[in-house]
TISE-977451 format. One record per residue: residue in three letters; z, x, y of N, C-alpha, C in turn. Coordinates in steps of 0.05 Angstrom, whole numbers, plus 5000, padded with zeros to 4 digits. Atoms other than C-alpha are relative to their C-alpha. Layout:
// residues N
ALAZXYZXYZXY/...
// end
This chain:
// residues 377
UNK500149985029712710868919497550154991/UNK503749895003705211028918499950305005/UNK500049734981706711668965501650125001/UNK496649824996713311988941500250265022/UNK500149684981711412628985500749875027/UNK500150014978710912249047501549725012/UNK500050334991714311519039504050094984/UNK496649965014722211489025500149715014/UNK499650324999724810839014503649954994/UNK498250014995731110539032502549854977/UNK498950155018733210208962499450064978/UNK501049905025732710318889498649674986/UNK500850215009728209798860501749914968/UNK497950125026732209698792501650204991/UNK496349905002739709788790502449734990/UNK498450105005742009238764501949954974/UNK497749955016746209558710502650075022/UNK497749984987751109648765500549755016/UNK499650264985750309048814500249794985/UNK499950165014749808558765502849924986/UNK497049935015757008438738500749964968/UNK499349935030756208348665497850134999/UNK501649695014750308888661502650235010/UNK497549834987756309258704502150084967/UNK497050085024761609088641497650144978/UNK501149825032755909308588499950235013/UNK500149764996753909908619502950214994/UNK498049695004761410238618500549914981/UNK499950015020762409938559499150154973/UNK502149765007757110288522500450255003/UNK498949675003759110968552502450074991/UNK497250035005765910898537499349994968/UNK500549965031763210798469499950284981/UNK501249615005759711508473501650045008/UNK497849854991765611788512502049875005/UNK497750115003771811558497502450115024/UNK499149954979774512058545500649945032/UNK501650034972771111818603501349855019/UNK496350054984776611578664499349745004/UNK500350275001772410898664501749924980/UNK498450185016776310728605502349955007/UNK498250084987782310778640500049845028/UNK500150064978779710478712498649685000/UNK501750215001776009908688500649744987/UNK498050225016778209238656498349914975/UNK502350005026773709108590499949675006/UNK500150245000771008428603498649774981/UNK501450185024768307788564497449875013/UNK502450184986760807498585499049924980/UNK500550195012758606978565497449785013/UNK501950084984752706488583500149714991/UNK499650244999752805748598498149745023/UNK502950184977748305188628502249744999/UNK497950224994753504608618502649994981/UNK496449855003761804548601501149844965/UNK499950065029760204088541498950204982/UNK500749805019757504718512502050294998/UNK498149855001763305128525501350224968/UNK499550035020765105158454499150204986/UNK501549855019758705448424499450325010/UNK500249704975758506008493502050124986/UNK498049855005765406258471501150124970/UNK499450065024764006278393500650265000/UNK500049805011764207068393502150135021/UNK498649954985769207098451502950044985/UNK498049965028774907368400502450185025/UNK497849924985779307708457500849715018/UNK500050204983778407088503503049834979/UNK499650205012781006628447503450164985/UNK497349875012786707158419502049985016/UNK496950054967789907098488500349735006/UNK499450324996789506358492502449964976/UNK497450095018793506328425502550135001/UNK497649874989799006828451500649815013/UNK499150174983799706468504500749604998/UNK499450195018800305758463502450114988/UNK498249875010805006168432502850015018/UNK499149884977808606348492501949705013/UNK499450304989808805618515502049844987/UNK497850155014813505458452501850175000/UNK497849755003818106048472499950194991/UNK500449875022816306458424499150255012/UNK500149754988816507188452496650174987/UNK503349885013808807558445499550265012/UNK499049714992808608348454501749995019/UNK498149794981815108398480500449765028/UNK500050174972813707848536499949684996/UNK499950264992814407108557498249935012/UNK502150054978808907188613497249904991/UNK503150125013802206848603498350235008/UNK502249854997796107268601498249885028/UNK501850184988790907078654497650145005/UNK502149894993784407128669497850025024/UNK502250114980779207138727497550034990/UNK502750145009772706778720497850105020/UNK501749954984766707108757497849834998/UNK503450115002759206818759499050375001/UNK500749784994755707398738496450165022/UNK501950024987750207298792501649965035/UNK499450094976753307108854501850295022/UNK498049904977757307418910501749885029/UNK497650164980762207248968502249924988/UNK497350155017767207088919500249704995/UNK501550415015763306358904500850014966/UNK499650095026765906078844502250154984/UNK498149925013772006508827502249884993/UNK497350195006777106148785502150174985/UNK497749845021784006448749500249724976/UNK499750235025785205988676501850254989/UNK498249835019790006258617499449744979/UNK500650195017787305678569497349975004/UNK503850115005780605418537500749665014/UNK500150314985782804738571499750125028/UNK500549944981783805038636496850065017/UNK502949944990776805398634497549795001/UNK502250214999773304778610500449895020/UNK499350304980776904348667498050175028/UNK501949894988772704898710497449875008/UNK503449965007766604788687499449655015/UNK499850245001767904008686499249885033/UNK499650044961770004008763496950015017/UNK502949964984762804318780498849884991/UNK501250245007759803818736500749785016/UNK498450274977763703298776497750075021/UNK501950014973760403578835498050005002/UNK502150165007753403548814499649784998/UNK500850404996753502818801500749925028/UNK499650134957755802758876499550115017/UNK501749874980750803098904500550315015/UNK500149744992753803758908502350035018/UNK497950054970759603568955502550044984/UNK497349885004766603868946501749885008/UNK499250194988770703328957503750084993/UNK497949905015778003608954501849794989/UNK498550135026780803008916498850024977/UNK502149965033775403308863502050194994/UNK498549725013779504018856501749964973/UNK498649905018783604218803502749945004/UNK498250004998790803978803501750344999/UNK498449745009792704628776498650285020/UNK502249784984787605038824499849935027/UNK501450084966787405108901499150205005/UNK501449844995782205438922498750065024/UNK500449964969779305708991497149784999/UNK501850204987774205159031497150144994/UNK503249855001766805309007498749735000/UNK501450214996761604879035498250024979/UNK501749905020756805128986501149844976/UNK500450095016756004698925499250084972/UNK500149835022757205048851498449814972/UNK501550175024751404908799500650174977/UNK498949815015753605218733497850074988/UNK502349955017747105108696497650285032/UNK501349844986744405578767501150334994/UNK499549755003748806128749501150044973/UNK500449945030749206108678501350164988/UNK498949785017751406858668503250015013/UNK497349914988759406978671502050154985/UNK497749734999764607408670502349855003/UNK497250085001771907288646502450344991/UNK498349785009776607918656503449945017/UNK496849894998784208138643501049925028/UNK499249944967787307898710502150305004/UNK498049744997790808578737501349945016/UNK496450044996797708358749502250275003/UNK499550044976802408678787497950155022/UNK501549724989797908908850501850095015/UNK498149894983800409378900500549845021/UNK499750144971803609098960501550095017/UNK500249804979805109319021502049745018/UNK497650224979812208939056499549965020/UNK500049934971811709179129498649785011/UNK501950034975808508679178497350125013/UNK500550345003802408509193499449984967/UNK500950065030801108619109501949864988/UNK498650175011806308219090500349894973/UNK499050085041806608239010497049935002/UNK502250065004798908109015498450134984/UNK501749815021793708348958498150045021/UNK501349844985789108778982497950074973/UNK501349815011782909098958498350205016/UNK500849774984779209748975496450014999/UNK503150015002771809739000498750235011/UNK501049704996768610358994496650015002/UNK502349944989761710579022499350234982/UNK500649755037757510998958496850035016/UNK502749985012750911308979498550134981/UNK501849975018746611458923497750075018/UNK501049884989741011898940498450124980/UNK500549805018735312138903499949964968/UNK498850085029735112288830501050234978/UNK498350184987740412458835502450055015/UNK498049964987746212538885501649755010/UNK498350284999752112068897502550155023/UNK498349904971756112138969502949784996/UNK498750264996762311698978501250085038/UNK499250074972764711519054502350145005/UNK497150055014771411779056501749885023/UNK499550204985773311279112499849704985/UNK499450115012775110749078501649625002/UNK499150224989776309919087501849854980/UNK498250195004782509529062500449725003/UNK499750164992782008819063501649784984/UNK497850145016787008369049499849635006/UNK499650295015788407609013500849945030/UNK499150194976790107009072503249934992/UNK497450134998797106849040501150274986/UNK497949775021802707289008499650044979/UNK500849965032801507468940502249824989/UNK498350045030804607048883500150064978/UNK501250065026804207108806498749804996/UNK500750325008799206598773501549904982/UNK498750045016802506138739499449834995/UNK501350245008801605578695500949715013/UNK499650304976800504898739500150045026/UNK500849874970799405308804500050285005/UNK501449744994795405818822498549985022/UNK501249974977793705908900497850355004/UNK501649814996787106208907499750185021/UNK500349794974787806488976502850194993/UNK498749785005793106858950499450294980/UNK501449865018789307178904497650235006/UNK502649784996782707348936499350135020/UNK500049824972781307808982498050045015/UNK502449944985774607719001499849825028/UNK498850094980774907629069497849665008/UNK502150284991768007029067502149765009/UNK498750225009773206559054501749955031/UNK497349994979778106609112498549955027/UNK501550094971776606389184500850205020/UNK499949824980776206839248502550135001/UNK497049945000784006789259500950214991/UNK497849855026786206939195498450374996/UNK501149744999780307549188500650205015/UNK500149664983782607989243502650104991/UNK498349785009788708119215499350024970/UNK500249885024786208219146498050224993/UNK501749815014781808759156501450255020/UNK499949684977783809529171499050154977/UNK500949665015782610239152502250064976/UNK497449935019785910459087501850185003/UNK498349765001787411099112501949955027/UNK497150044990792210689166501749854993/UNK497350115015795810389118502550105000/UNK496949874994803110579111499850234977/UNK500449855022804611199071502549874981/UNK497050135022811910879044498949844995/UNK499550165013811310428997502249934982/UNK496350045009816909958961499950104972/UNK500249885033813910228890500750285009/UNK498149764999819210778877498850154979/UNK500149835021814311018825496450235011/UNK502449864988809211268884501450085026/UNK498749794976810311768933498150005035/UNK501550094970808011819011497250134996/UNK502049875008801812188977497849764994/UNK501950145009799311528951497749944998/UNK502850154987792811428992499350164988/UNK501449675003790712188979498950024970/UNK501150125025791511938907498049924978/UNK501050245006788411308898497250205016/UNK502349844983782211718945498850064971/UNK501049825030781612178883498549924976/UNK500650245027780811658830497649905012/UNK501950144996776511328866496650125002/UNK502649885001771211958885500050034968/UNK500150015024772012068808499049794982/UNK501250265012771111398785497349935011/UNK502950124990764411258830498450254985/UNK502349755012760612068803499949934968/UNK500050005025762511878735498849664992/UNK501550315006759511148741497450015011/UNK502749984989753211338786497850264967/UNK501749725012751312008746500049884965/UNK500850015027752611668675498649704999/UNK502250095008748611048683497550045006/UNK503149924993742811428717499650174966/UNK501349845023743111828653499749874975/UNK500150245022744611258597498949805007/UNK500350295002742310628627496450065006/UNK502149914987735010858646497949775005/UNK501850204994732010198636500349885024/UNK499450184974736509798684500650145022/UNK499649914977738210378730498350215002/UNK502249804993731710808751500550055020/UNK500949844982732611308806497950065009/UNK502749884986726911538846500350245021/UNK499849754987726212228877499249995037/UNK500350054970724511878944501149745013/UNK498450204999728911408949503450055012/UNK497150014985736311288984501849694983/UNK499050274991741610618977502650105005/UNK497450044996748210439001500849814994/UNK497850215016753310098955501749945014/UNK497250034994759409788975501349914976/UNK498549945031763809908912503049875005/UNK496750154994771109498914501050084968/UNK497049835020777509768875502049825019/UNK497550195005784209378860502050305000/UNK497149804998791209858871501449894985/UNK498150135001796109648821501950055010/UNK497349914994802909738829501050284983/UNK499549685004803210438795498650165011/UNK502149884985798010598844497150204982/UNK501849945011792010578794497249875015/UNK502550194988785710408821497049924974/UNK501050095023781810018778497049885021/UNK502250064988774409918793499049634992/UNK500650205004772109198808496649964998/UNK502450085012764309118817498550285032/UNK501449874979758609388859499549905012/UNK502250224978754609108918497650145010/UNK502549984992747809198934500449875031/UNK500450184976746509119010503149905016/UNK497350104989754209049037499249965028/UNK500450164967755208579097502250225008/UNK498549904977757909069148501149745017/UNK498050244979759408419195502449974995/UNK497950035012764808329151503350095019/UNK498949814997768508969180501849925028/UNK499750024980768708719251499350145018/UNK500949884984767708919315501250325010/UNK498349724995773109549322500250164982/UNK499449835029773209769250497650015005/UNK502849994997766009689258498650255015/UNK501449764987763910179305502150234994/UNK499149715007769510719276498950014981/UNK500449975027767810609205496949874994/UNK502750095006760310309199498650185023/UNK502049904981758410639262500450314997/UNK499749725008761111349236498750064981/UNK501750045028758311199167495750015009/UNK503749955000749911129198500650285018/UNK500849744995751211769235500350244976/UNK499849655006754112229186497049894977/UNK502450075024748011789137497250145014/UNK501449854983743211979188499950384994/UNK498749645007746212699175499650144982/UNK500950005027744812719111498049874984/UNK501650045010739012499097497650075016/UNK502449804980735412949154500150264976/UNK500849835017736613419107500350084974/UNK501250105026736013189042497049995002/UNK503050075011728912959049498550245024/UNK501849794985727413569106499449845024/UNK501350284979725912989162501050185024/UNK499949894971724713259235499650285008/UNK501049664994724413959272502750015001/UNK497049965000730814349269501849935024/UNK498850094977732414199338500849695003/UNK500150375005732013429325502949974980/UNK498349945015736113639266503250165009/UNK498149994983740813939308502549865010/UNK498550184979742913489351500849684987/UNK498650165010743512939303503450074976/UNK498749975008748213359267503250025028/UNK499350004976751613419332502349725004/UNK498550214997752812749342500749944975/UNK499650125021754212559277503450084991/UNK498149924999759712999284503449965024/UNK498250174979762612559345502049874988/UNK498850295013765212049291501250054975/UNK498549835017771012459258501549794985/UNK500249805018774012389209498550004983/UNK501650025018769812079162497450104996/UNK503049885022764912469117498549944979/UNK501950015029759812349061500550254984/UNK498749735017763212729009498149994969/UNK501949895019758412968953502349944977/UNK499350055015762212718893499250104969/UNK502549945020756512808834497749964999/UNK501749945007750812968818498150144976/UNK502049995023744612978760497050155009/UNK502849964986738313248749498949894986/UNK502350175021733312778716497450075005/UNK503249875003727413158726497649845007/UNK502150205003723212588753498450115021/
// end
């Protein structure tokens, strides 16, 4: 920091207009304000945050929550028959912590009773020491085994967005009607250049997909983060996107799909890196000697939209495994290696060389230059 000429550092000290998931939700919010055009408004889900230390205060957290509360009374609506744009279906929502990660503490609700019985549950578990006792759960909620113990007043900030209903799914064996989401590798570089991987990881939910519905909603059908799932179940839920199938049973997407969904996605990350380095400047400062690597996750619906879910600071490679691992994590530090010999000038050309060399062992995936800013710093 001291020595930009001579010191390059492997992280951006403040970014958490992107990692953070309701600075995430203001930040495109805000641009989308200024640019109405801008393809976040179509890729992104507009969400509600809100802040809370305990579930008897529910009430006064949600006083300005006016989408939250419009879809609760549709859906009251809904419950007495009574047809609401066009539909019968309940609205739903998923509940983030806007601090956490691993997919700790994600719940689906479609009611202000539902979300309070949330809140309630983790109050339950505080008074008993923190212990998850599954005759504590949720009648209406099953959710994956977390030893970890949820304090609400610890994570305070949260996030309630649009659930995106139908996702894509994929028939064939071993995916078997399972949701899936797409975890993409973003380096940021500089201030400012933005690479994306274009090797790409797919990991998919432990049970078949259902709809949620009211009085049962299976969370392993839902989430897809693989923390949750045990060895077994993990090796078949993780591959490469780009060996997914090209047929799919949506007759309103063609064997092109991946090539697609790719597109959207380098588009959606240049137009989210390059406009909060240029709008958010407080919470996202670049530095001209500086590097990181995101791991960015996107949802497929079923019209094959890819809709951006959050960022990650610091992604667990372990995750990946040991075979995806060394094609796709172990391809990813060479061609990074590759690119950032000569970005910052690092080594003699011969050194430079030969890491391009190898880097080029570990086909196909490239660091594809997406966008790029100049902030003059």
């Amino acid at each position: 920091m001291a020595n930009p000429q001579s010191s390059i550092v492997n992280a951006y000290v403040i970014r958490k207009a992107l990692i953070r998931k309701h600075y995430l939700s203001s930040t495109i919010a805000s641009w989308i304000a200024k640019s109405p055009a801008s393809i976040l408004k179509s890729h992104f889900v507009p969400s509600v945050d809100f802040e809370l230390d305990y579930a008897e205060f529910l009430d006064d957290a949600l006083l300005e929550a006016f989408e939250l509360h419009q879809s609760f009374e549709r859906n009251g609506r809904r419950e007495e028959g009574e047809e609401v744009q066009g539909t019968l279906d309940r609205e739903w929502w998923i509940l983030k912590p806007g601090m956490s990660d691993g997919g700790n503490a994600i719940r689906l609700f479609s009611s202000f009773e539902e979300l309070q019985a949330i809140f309630e549950e983790w109050e339950l578990g505080e008074d008993e020491d923190g212990e998850d006792d599954s005759a504590q759960e949720m009648e209406s909620v099953e959710r994956p085994t977390s030893s970890a113990g949820i304090v609400t007043s610890h994570l305070r900030h949260f996030l309630a967005q649009p659930y995106i209903h139908p996702p894509l799914l994929l028939a064939e064996p071993p995916f078997s009607s399972r949701k899936f989401h797409i975890r993409t590798y973003v380096l940021v570089l500089g201030a400012l250049k933005v690479y994306v991987y274009t090797d790409m990881l797919a990991l998919f939910a432990a049970e078949p997909y259902v709809a949620p519905s009211f009085g049962s909603s299976k969370l392993p059908a839902h989430l897809t983060n693989t923390c949750f799932q045990s060895p077994a179940t993990k090796s078949k839920s993780i591959f490469a996107f780009q060996d997914l199938p090209s047929s799919v049973p949506s007759a309103s997407l063609s064997e092109e799909w991946k090539d697609n969904v790719s597109q959207q996605i380098y588009d959606i990350v240049a137009e989210l890196f390059v406009k909060a380095a240029v709008a958010q400047r407080t919470n996202f400062q670049p530095l001209p000697n500086a590097f990181e690597l995101f791991g960015v996750d996107f949802l497929v619906d079923g019209n094959g939209t890819a809709w951006l879910l959050e960022v990650n600071a610091f992604p667990d490679f372990g995750q990946t495994g040991d075979e995806l691992g060394e094609r796709i994590i172990g391809g990813l530090m060479w061609k990074l290696v590759k690119v950032l010999r000569k970005e910052f000038k690092l080594g003699s050309s011969s050194e430079a060389a030969n890491a391009e060399h190898l880097a080029e062992q570990h086909q196909p995936g490239v660091l594809k230059l997406v966008g790029e800013t100049d902030l003059k710093l």
